[in-house]
C-alpha positions as a Markdown table, in Angstrom:
| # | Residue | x | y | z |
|---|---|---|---|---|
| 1 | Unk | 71.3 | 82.4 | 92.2 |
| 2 | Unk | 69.1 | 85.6 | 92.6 |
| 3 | Unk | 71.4 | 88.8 | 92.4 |
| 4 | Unk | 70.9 | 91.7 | 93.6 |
| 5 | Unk | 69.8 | 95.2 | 91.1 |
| 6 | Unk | 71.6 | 98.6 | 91.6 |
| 7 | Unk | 70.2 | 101.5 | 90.4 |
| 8 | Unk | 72.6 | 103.6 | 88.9 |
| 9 | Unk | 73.1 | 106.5 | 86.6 |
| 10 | Unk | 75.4 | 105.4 | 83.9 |
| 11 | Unk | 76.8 | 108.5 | 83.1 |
| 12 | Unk | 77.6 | 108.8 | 86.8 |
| 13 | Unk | 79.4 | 106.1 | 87.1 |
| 14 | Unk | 81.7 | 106.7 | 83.9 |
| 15 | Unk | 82.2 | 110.4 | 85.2 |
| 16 | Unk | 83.3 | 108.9 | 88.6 |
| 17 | Unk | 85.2 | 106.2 | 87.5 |
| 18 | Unk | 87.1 | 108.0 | 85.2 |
| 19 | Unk | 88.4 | 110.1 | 87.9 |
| 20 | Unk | 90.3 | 107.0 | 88.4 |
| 21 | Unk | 92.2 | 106.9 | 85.4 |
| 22 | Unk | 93.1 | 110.6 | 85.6 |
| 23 | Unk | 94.4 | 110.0 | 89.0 |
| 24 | Unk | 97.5 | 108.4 | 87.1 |
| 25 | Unk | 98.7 | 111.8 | 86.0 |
| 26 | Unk | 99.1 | 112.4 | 89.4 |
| 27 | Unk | 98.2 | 116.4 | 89.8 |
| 28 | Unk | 97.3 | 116.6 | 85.5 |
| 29 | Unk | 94.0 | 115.2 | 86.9 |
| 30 | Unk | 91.1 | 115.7 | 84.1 |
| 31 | Unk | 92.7 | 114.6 | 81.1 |
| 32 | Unk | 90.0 | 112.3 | 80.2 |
| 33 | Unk | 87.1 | 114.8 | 80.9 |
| 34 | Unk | 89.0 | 117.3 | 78.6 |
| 35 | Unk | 89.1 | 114.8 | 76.0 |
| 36 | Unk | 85.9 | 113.7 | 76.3 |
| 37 | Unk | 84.7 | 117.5 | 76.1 |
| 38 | Unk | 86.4 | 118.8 | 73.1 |
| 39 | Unk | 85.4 | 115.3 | 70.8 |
| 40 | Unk | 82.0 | 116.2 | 72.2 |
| 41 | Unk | 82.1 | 119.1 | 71.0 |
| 42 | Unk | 83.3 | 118.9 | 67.7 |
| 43 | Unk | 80.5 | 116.3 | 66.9 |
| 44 | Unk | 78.2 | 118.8 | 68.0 |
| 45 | Unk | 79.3 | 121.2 | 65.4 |
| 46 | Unk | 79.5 | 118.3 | 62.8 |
| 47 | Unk | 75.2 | 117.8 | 63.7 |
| 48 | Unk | 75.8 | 114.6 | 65.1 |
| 49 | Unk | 73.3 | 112.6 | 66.5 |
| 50 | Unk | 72.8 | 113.0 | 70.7 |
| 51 | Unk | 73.4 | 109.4 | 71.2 |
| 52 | Unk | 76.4 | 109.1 | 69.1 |
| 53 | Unk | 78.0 | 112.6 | 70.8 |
| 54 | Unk | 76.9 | 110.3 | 74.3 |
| 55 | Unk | 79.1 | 107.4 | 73.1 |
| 56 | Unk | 82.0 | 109.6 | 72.2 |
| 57 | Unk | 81.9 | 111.3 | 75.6 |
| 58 | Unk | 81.8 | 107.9 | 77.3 |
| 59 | Unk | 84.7 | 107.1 | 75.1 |
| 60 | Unk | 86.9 | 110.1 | 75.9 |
| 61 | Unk | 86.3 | 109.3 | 79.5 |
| 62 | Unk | 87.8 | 106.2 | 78.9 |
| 63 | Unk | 89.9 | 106.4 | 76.4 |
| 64 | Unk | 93.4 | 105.5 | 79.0 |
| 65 | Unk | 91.7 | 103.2 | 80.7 |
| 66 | Unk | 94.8 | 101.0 | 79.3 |
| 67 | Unk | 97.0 | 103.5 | 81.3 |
| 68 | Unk | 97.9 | 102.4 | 85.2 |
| 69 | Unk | 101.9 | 103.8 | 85.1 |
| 70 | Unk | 102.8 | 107.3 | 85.5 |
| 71 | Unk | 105.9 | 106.5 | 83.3 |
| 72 | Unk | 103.8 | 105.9 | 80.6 |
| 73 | Unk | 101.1 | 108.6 | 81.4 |
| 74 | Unk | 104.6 | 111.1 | 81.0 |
| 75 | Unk | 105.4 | 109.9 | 77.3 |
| 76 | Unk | 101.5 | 110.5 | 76.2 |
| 77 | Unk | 101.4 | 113.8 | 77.5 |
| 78 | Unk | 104.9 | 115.0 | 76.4 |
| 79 | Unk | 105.4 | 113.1 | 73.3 |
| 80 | Unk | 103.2 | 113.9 | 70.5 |
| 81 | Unk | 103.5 | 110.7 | 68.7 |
| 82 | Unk | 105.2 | 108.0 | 70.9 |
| 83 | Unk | 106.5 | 104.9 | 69.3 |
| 84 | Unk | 104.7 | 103.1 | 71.7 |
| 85 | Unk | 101.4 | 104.4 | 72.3 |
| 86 | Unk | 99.8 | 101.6 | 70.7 |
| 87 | Unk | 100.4 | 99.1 | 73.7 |
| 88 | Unk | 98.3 | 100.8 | 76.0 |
| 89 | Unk | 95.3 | 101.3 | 73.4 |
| 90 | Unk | 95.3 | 97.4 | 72.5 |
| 91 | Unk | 95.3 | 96.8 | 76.6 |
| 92 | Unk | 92.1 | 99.3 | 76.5 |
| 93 | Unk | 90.6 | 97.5 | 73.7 |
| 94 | Unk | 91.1 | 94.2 | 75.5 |
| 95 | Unk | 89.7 | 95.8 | 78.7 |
| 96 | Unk | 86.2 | 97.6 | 77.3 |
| 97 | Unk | 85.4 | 94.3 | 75.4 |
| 98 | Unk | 85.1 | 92.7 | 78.8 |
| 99 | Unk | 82.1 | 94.7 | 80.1 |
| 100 | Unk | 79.1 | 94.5 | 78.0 |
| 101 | Unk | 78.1 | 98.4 | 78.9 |
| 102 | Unk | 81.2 | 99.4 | 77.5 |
| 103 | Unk | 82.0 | 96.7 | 74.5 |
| 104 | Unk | 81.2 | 99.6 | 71.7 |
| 105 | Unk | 84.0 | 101.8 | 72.6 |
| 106 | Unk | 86.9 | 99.0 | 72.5 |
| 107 | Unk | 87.2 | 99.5 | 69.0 |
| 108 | Unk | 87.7 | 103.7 | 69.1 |
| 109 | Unk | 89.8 | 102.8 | 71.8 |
| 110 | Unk | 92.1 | 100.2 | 70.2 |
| 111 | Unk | 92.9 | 102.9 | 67.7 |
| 112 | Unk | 93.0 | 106.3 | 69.1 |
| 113 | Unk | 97.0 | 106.5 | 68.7 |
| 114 | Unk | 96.8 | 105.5 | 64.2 |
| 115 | Unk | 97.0 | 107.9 | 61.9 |
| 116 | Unk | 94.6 | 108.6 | 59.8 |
| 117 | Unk | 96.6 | 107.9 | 56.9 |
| 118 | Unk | 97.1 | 104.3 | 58.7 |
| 119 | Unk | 93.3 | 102.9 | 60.0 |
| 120 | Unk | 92.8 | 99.3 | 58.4 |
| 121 | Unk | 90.2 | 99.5 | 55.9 |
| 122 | Unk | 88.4 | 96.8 | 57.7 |
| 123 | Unk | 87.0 | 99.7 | 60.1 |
| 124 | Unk | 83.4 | 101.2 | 59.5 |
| 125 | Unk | 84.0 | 104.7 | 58.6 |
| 126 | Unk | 82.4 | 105.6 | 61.8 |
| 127 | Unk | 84.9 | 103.6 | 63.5 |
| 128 | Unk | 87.3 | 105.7 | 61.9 |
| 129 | Unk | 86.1 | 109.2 | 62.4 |
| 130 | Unk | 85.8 | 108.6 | 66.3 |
| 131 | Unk | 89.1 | 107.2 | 66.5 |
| 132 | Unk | 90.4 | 109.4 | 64.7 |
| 133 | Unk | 88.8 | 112.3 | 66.7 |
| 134 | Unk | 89.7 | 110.6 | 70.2 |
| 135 | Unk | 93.3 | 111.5 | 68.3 |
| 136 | Unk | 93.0 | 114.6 | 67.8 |
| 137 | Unk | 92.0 | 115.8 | 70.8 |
| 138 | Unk | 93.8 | 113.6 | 72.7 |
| 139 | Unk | 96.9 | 114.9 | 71.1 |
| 140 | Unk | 95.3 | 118.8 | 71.5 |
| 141 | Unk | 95.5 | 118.2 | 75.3 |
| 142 | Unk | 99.0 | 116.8 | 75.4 |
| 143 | Unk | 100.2 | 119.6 | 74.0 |
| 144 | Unk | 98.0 | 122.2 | 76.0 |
| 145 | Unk | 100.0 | 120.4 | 78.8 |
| 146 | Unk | 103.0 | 120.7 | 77.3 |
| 147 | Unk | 103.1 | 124.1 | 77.2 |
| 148 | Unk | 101.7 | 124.9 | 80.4 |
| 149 | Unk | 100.0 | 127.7 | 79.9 |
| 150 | Unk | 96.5 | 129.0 | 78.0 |
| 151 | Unk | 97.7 | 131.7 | 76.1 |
| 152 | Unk | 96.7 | 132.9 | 72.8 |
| 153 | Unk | 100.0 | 131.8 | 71.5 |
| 154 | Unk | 99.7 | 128.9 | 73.0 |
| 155 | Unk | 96.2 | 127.5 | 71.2 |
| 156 | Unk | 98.2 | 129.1 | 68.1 |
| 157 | Unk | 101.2 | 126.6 | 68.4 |
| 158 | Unk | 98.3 | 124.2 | 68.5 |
| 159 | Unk | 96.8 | 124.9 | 65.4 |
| 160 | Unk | 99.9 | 125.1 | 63.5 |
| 161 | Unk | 100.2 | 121.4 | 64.4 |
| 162 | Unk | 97.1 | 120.5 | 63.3 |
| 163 | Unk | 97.4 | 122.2 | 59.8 |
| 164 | Unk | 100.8 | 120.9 | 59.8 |
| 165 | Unk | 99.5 | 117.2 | 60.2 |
| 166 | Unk | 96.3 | 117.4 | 58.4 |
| 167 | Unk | 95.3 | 115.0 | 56.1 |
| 168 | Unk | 98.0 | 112.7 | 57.5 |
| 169 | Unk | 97.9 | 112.6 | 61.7 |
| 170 | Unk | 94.3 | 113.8 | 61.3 |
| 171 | Unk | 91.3 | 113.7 | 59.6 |
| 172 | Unk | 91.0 | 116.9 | 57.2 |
| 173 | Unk | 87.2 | 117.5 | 58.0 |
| 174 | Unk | 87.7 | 116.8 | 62.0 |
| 175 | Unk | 91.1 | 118.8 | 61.6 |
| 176 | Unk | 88.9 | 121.5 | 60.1 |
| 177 | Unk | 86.0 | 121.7 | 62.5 |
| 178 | Unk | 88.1 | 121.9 | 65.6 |
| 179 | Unk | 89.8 | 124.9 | 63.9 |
| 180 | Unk | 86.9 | 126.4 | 63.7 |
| 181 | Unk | 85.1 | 125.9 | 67.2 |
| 182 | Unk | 88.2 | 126.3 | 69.1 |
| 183 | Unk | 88.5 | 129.9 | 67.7 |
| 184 | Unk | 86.1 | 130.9 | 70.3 |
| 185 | Unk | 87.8 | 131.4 | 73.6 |
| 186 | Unk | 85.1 | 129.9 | 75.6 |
| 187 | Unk | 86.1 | 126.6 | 74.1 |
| 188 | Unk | 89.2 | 126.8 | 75.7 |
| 189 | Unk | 87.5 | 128.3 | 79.2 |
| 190 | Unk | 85.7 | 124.5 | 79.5 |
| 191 | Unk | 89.2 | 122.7 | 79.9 |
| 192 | Unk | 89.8 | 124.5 | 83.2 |
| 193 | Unk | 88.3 | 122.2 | 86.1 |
| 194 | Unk | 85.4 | 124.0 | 87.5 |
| 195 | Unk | 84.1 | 124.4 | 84.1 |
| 196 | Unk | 84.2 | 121.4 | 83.1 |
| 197 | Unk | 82.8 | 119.5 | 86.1 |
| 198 | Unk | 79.8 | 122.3 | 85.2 |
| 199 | Unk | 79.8 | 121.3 | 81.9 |
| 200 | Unk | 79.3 | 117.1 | 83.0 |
| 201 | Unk | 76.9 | 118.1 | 85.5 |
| 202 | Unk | 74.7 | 119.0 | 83.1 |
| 203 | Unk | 75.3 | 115.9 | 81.1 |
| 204 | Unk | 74.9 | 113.7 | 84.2 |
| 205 | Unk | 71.6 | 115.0 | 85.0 |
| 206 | Unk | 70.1 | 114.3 | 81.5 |
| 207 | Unk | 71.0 | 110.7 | 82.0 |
| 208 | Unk | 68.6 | 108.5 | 83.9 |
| 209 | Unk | 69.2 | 105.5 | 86.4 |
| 210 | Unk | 69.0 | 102.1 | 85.0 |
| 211 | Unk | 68.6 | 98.7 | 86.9 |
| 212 | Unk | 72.0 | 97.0 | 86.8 |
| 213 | Unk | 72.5 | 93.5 | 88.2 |
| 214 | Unk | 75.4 | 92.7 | 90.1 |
| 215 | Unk | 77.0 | 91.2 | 87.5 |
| 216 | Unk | 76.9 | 94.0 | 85.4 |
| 217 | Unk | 78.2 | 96.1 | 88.0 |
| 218 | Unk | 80.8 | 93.2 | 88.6 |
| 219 | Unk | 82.0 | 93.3 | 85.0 |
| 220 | Unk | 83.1 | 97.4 | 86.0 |
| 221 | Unk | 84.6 | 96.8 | 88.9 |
| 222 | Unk | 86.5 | 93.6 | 87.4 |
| 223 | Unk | 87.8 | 96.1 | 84.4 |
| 224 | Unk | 89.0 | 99.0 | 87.3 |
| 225 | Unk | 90.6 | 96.5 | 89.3 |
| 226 | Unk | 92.8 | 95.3 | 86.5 |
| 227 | Unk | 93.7 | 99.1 | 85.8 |
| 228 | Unk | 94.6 | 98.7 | 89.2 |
| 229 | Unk | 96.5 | 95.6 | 89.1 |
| 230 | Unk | 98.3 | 96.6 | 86.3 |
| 231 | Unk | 100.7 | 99.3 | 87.7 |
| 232 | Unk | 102.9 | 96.7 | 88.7 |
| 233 | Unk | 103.9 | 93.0 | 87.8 |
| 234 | Unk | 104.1 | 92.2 | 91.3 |
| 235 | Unk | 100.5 | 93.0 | 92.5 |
| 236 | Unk | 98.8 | 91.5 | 89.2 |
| 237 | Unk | 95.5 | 90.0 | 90.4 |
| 238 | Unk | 95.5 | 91.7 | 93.9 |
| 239 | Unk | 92.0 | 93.1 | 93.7 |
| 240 | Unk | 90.4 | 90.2 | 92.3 |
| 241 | Unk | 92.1 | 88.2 | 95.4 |
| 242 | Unk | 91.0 | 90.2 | 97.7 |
| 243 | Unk | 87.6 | 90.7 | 96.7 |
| 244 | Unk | 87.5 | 86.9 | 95.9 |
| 245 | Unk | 88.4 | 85.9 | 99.4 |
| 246 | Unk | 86.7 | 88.8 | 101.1 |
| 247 | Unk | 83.0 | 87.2 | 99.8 |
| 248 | Unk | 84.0 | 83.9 | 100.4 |
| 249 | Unk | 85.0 | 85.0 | 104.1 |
| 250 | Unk | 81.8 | 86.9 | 104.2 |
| 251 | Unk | 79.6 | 84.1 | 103.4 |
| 252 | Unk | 81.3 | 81.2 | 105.7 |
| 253 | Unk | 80.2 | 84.4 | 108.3 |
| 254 | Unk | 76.8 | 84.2 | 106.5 |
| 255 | Unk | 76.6 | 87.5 | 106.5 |
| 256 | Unk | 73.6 | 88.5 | 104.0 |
| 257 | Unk | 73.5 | 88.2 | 100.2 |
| 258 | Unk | 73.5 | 92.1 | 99.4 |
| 259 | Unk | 76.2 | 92.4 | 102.0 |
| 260 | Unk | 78.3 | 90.0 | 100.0 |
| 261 | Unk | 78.0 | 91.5 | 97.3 |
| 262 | Unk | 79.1 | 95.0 | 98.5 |
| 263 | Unk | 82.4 | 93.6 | 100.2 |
| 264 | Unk | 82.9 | 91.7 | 96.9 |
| 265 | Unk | 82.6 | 95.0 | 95.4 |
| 266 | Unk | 84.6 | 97.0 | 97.8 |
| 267 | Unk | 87.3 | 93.9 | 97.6 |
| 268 | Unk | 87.6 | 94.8 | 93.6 |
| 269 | Unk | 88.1 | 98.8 | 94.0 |
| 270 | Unk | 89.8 | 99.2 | 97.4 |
| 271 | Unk | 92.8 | 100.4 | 95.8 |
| 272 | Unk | 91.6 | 102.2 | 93.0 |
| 273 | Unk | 93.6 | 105.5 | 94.8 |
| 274 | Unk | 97.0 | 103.7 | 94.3 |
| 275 | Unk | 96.3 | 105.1 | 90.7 |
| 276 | Unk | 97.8 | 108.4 | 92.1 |
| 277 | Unk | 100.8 | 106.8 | 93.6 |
| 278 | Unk | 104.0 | 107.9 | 91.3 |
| 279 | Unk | 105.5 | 104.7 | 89.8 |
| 280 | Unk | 109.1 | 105.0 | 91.5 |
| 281 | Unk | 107.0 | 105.5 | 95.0 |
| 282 | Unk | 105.0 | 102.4 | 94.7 |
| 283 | Unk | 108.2 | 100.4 | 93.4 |
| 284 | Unk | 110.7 | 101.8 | 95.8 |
| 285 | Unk | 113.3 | 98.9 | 97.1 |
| 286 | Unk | 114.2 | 101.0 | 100.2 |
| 287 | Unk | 112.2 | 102.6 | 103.3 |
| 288 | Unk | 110.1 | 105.4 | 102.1 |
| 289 | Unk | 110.7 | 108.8 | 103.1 |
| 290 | Unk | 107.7 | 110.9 | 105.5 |
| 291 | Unk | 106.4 | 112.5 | 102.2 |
| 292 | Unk | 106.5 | 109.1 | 100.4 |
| 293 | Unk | 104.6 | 107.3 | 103.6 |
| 294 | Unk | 102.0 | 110.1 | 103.7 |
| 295 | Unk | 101.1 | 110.0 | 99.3 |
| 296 | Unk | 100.7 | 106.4 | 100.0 |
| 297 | Unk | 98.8 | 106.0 | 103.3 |
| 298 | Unk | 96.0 | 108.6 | 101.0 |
| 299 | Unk | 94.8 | 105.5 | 99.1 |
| 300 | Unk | 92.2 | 104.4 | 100.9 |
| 301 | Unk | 91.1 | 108.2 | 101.1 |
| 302 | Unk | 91.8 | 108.5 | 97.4 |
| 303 | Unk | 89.4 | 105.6 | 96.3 |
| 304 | Unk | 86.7 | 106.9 | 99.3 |
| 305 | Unk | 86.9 | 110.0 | 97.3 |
| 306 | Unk | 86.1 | 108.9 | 93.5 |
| 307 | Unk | 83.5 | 105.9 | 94.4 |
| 308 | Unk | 81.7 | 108.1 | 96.5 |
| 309 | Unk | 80.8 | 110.2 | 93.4 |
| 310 | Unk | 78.5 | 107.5 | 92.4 |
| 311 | Unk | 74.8 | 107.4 | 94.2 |
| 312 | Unk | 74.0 | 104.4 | 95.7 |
| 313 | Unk | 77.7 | 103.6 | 95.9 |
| 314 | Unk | 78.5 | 105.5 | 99.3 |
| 315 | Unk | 78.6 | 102.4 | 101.3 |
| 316 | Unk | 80.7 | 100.9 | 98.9 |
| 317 | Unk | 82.8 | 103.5 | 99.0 |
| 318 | Unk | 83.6 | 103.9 | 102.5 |
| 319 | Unk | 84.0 | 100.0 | 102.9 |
| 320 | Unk | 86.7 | 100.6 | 99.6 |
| 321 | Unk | 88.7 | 103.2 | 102.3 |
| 322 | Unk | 88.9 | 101.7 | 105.4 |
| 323 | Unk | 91.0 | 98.3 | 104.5 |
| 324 | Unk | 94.3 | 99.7 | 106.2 |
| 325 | Unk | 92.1 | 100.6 | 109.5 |
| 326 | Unk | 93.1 | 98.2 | 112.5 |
| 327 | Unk | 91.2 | 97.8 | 115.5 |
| 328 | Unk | 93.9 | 99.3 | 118.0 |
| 329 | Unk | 93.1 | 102.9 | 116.1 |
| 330 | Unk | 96.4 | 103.1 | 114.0 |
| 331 | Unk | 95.3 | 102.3 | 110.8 |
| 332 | Unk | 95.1 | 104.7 | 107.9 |
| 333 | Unk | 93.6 | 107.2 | 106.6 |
| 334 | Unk | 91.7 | 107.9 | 109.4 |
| 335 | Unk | 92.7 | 106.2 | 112.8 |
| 336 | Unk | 89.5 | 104.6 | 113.7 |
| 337 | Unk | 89.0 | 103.0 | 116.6 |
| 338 | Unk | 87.4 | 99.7 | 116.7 |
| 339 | Unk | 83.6 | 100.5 | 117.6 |
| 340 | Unk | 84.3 | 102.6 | 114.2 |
| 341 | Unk | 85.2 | 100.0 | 112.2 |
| 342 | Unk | 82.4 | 98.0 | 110.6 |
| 343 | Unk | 82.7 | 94.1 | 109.9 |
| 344 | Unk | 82.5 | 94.2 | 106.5 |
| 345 | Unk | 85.7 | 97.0 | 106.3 |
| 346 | Unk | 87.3 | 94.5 | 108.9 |
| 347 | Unk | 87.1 | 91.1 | 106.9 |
| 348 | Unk | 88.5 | 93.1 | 103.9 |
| 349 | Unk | 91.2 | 94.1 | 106.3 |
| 350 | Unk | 92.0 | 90.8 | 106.6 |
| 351 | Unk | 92.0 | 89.6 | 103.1 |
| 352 | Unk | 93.8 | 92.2 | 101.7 |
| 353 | Unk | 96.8 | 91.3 | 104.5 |
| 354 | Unk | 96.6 | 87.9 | 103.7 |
| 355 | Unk | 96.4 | 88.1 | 99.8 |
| 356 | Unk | 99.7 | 90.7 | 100.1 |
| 357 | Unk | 101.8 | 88.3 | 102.1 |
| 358 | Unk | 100.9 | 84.8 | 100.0 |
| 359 | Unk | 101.6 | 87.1 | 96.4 |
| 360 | Unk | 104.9 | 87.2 | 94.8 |
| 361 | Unk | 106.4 | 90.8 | 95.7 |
| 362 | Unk | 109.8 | 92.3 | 94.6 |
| 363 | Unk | 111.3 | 91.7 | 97.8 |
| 364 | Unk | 110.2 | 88.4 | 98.1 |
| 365 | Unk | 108.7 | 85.2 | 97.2 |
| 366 | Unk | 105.0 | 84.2 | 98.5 |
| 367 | Unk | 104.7 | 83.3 | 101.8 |
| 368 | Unk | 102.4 | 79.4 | 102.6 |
| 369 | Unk | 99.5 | 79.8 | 104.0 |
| 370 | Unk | 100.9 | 78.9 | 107.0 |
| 371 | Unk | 103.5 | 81.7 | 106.8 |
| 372 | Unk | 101.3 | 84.3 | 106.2 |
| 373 | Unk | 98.4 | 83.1 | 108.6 |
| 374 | Unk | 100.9 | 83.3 | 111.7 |
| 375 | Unk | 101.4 | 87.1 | 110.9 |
| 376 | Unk | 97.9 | 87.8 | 111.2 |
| 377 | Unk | 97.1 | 85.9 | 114.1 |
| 378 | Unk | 100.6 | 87.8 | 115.6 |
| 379 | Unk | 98.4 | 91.0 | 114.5 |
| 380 | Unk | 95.6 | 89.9 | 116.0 |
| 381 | Unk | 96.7 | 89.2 | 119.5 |
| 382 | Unk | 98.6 | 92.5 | 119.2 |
| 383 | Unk | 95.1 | 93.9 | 119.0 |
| 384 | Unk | 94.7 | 95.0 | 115.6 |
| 385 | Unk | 92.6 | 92.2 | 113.4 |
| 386 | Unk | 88.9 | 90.8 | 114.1 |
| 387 | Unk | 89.3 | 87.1 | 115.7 |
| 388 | Unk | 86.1 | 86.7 | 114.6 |
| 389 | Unk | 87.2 | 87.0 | 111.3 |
| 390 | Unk | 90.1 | 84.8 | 111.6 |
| 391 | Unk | 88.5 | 82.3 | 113.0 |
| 392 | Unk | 87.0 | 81.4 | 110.0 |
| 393 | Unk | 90.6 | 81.9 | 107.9 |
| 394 | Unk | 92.0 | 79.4 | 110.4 |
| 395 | Unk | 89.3 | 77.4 | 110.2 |
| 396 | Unk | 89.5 | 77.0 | 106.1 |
| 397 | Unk | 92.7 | 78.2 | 105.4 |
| 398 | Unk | 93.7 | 76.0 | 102.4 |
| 399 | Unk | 90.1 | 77.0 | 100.7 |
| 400 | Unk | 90.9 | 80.8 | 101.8 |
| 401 | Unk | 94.6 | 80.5 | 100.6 |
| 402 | Unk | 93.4 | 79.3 | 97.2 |
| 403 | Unk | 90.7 | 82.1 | 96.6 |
| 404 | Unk | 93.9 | 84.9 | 97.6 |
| 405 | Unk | 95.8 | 83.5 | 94.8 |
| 406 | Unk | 92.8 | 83.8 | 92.5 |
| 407 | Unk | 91.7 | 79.7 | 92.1 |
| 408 | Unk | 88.5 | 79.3 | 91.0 |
């Protein structure tokens, strides 16, 4: 089969992606930027070469991309060395190896939570330093946030940890040079957000585009989705359903091969704003509140809002936001009506209901296909779902059941 090429900016997509993963702490939301900063930073000083300072920024970015609950978000930033901060970074490791852009991070990621006293021996001493220095800074921020404040006394407190733990926690010669840089109080001025989106402006505009196939591309989305997937047991494989259902819906339409693709696409990162959904929110038993409905109906908005980041990913992006739009005009986030809504947005309308109601969720088992197709064809004559669209789901609904649940 011949795919597709994108041209995209690498650095672009990271920067935008990333976004995602900061979403999790909720209004804390440029950890990974900040990280990514100060490690670039101290390499810098260290005379470093540019492409390894590039690989440690792409690292930093990236670092919590084993990170999906808030919960867990709160013991990294509050806990300066959390018993079980190593889950997450074997989860990151597992993740990055899976896309072939991103497979020489996984190991800085897999052990950005050891000591330094504690890296296996088996590690290049490369290997070491950046883990090491993803640490470090990592550890810097959490304590920044911690305290809440930039004062002097605060980056004071912070240095007195870092003597106090050098040589054990943390390297002596990183330990060192970020004592040194981080005297400067510009150093500190970059960790506030306007400065640093200035700072990875910059970077982003020394990068270049590159030709990615759709598989490539694929391979990043597949990764986000999981992040995605991952903030609860009960919607493990979502994304992937949708987006597996959504091209196989879109090409029983025949709808065009570049066409496919994107819905696939949009299928794998429609949620990627649930990220910024608080944990007990997303898992509340009960009715939520106004304020609770409103933080969740934002998702689609959310996701619109960090894909469109990335040129050449707008269309993407807006398909990504509109799969809780109906056709009567009382969907969310933005109450299109129907002439509004393109086709593509409404067949991943569709999938995504029907992959939600045959899943397993908290408050009940999977419905048949059967089950869950009546609802939507209830939705439909109520106005709200494409019967163009669900003709074909009637039409091969044991084929479109078994892509929702993720068969191959």
């Amino acid at each position: 089969m011949i795919f597709m090429n994108y041209k995209l900016n690498l650095r672009e997509v990271t920067y935008a992606l990333s976004s995602a993963l900061d979403f999790v702490g909720i209004d804390d939301t440029f950890h990974g930027k900040r990280v990514a900063y100060m490690a670039a930073e101290v390499l810098k000083e260290l005379k470093v070469p540019k492409e390894k300072i590039d690989q440690i920024i792409y690292t930093g970015m990236l670092h919590d991309c084993g990170v999906s609950s808030t919960d867990v978000h709160s013991h990294l930033i509050t806990e300066l060395d959390w018993d079980n901060a190593q889950t997450h970074a074997i989860v990151g490791e597992q993740l990055l190896n899976k896309v072939s852009v991103y497979q020489q991070l996984s190991k800085t990621v897999r052990y950005h939570h050891t000591h330094w006293d504690a890296l296996p021996n088996n590690l290049t001493e490369e290997e070491k330093e950046f883990s090491n220095l993803i640490y470090l800074v990592d550890r810097v921020d959490a304590l920044r946030t911690q305290f809440n404040n930039s004062t002097p006394q605060t980056f004071y407190t912070i240095a007195e940890v870092i003597q106090k733990y050098r040589g054990s926690m943390f390297s002596p010669k990183l330990a060192d040079t970020f004592l040194k840089i981080s005297q400067h109080p510009s150093f500190w001025f970059y960790l506030e957000e306007d400065a640093s989106e200035e700072y990875f402006a910059e970077w982003i505009k020394q990068g270049s585009d590159e030709s990615f196939n759709f598989e490539s591309i694929k391979e990043i989305s597949l990764m986000f989705a999981a992040v995605v997937d991952a903030k609860s047991e009960f919607t493990s494989e979502h994304s992937i359903g949708v987006s597996q259902l959504s091209r196989y819906i879109a090409e029983l339409m025949e709808l065009p091969l570049d066409v496919c693709e994107n819905i696939e696409l949009a299928g794998l990162l429609h949620d990627l704003g649930k990220l910024r959904i608080a944990d007990e929110i997303l898992h509340k038993p009960a009715k939520l509140n106004a304020d609770e409905r409103l933080k969740m109906n934002r998702h689609g908005f959310d996701s619109y809002i960090i894909l469109r980041k990335i040129e050449g990913f707008k269309e993407i992006a807006y398909l990504a936001s509109l799969h809780h739009e109906t056709l009567d005009a009382q969907g969310y986030p933005y109450n299109l009506s129907k002439d509004k809504i393109p086709l593509e947005a409404r067949i991943i309308t569709v999938a995504d209901i029907f992959q939600a109601l045959v899943q397993n969720r908290p408050y009940r088992g999977g419905l048949d296909k059967d089950e869950a197709f009546a609802i939507l064809l209830d939705m439909q004559n109520k106005g709200k779902l494409d019967a163009s669209v669900m003709k074909f789901l009637q039409e091969h609904l044991e084929e479109c059941y078994q892509k929702a649940l993720v068969q191959s």
